[in-house]
C-alpha positions in Angstrom: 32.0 -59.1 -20.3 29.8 -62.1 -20.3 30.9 -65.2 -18.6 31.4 -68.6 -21.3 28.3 -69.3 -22.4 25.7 -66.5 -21.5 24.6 -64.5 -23.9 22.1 -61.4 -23.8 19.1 -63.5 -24.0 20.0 -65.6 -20.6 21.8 -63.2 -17.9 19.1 -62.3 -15.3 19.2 -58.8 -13.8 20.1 -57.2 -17.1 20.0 -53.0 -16.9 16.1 -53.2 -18.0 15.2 -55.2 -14.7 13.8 -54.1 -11.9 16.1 -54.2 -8.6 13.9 -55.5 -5.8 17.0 -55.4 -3.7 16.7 -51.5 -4.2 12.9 -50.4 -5.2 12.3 -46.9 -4.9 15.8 -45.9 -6.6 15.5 -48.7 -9.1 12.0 -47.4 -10.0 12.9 -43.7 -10.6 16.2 -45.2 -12.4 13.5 -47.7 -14.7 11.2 -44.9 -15.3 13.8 -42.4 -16.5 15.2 -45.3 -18.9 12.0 -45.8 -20.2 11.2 -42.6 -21.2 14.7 -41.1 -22.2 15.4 -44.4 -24.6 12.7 -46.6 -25.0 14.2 -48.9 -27.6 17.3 -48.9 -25.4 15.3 -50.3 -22.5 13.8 -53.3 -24.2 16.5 -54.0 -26.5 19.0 -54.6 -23.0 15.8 -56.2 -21.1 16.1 -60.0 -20.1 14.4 -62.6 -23.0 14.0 -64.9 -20.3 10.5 -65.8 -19.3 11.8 -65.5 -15.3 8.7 -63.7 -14.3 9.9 -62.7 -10.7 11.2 -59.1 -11.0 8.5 -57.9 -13.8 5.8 -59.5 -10.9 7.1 -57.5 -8.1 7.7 -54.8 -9.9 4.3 -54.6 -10.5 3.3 -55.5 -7.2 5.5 -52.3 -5.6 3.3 -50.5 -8.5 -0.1 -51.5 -7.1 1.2 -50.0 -3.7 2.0 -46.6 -5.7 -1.2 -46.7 -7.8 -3.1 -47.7 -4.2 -1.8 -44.4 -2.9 -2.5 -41.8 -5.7 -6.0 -43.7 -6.0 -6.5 -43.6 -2.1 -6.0 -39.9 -2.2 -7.8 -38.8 -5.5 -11.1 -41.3 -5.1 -11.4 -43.4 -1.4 -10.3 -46.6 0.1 -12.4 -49.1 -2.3 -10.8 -47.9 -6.1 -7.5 -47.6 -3.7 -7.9 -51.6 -3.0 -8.4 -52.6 -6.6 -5.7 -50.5 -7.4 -3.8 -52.7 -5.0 -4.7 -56.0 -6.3 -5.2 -55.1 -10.2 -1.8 -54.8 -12.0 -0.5 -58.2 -11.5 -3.7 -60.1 -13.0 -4.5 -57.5 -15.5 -1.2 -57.6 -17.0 -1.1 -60.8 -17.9 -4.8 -60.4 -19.4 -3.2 -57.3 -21.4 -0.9 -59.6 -22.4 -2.9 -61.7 -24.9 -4.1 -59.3 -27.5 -0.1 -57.9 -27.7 1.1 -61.5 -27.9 -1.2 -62.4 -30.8 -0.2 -58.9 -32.5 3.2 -60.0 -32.4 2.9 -63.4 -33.8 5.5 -64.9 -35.5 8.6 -62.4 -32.9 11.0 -64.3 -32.0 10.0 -65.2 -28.0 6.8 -66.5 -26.7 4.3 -65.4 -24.3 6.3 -64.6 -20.9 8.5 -61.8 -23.0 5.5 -60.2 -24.3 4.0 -60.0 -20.9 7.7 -58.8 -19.7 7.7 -56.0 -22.2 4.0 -54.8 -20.7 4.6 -55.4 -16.9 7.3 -51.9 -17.2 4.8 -49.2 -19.2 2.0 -50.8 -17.1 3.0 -50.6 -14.1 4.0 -46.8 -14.5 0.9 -46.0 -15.7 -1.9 -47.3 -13.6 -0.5 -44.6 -10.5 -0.8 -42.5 -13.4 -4.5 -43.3 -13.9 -5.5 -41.7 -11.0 -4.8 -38.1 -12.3 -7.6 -37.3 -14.5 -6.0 -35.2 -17.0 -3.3 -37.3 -17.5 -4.9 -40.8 -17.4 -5.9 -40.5 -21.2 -2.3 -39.2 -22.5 -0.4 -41.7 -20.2 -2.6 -44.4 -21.4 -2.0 -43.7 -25.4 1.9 -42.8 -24.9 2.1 -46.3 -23.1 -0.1 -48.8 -25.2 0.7 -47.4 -28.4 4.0 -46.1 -28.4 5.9 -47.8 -25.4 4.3 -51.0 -26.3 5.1 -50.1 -30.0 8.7 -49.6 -29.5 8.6 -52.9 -27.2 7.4 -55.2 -29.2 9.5 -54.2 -32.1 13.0 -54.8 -30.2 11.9 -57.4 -28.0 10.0 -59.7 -30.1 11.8 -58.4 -33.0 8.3 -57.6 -35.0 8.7 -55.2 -37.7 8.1 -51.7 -36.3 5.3 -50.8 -38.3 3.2 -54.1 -37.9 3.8 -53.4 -34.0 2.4 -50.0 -34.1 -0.3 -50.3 -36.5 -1.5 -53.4 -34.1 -0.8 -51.4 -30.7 -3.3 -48.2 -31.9 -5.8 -50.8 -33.0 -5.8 -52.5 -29.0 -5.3 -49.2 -27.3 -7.8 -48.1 -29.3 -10.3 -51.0 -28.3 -9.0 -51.2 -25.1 -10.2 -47.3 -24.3 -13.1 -47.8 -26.0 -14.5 -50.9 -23.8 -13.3 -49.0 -20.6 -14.9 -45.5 -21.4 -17.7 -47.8 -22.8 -17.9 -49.6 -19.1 -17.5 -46.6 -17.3 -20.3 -45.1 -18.9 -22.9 -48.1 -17.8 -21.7 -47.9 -14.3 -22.7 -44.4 -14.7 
């Protein structure tokens, strides 16, 4: 039970937050929320734009993704990997937050509802098989579900919007990747 005057929107350290006290087990616990009951996770997640726990969360993700990319590709990708989640995320952001105009919270819970699915998919990114599958299960429907019961968006709207940005988001980086090339 709440204590006078908290509601769901303004206890910190709800069950959809990330336990820095406890990392590993609060990651595998986070992940298997995610997955098993999506709309579950970011229905109970936080509305408060407190962005400590989603940051270091993915921080400790960058460390994971460092080591998978470290071991599939070299030291260099393994560095970006390192350093990448944290500003990317809140780039990612942007496009989502304008899909979702008119929800009922502003910028920091849109990047909130990101920072989880991202940061379990950029160690993901480093298998090459799976990269493509994690990438279109976590911008479109993760993101989907997310934005739906977070920002309280109709479902549709929130899908229809997340395949058109996943979409262009894959695009530009298979387009990028191929003028490296």
């Amino acid at each position: 039970m709440a204590k006078r005057g908290y509601t769901r929107d303004t206890i910190r350290g709800g069950a959809s937050d990330w336990d820095v006290s406890r990392p590993f087990s609060s990651y595998v616990k986070l992940l298997g929320r995610l997955l098993v009951h999506p709309f579950r996770f970011f229905e109970l997640m936080p509305k408060v734009p407190d962005p400590r726990a989603p940051a270091l969360f993915l921080a400790f993700s960058g460390v994971v993704a460092a080591v998978a990319w470290y071991l599939a590709d070299g030291w260099l990708v393994a560095l970006v990997a390192l350093v990448a989640p944290l500003p990317l995320s809140l780039v990612l952001a942007l496009p989502y937050h304008l899909a979702a105009w008119g929800g009922r919270y502003g910028y920091a819970v849109t990047w909130r509802v990101l920072a989880y699915p991202f940061g379990y998919l950029t160690p993901l990114t480093a298998v090459p098989g799976l990269r493509w599958a994690a990438t279109a299960y976590a911008g479109v429907v993760l993101l989907a579900v997310g934005l739906a019961a977070a920002r309280e968006v109709p479902f549709g709207r929130a899908f229809l919007s997340c395949c058109v940005i996943c979409a262009l988001l894959v695009f530009g980086a298979v387009a990028g990747v191929s003028a490296v090339s």
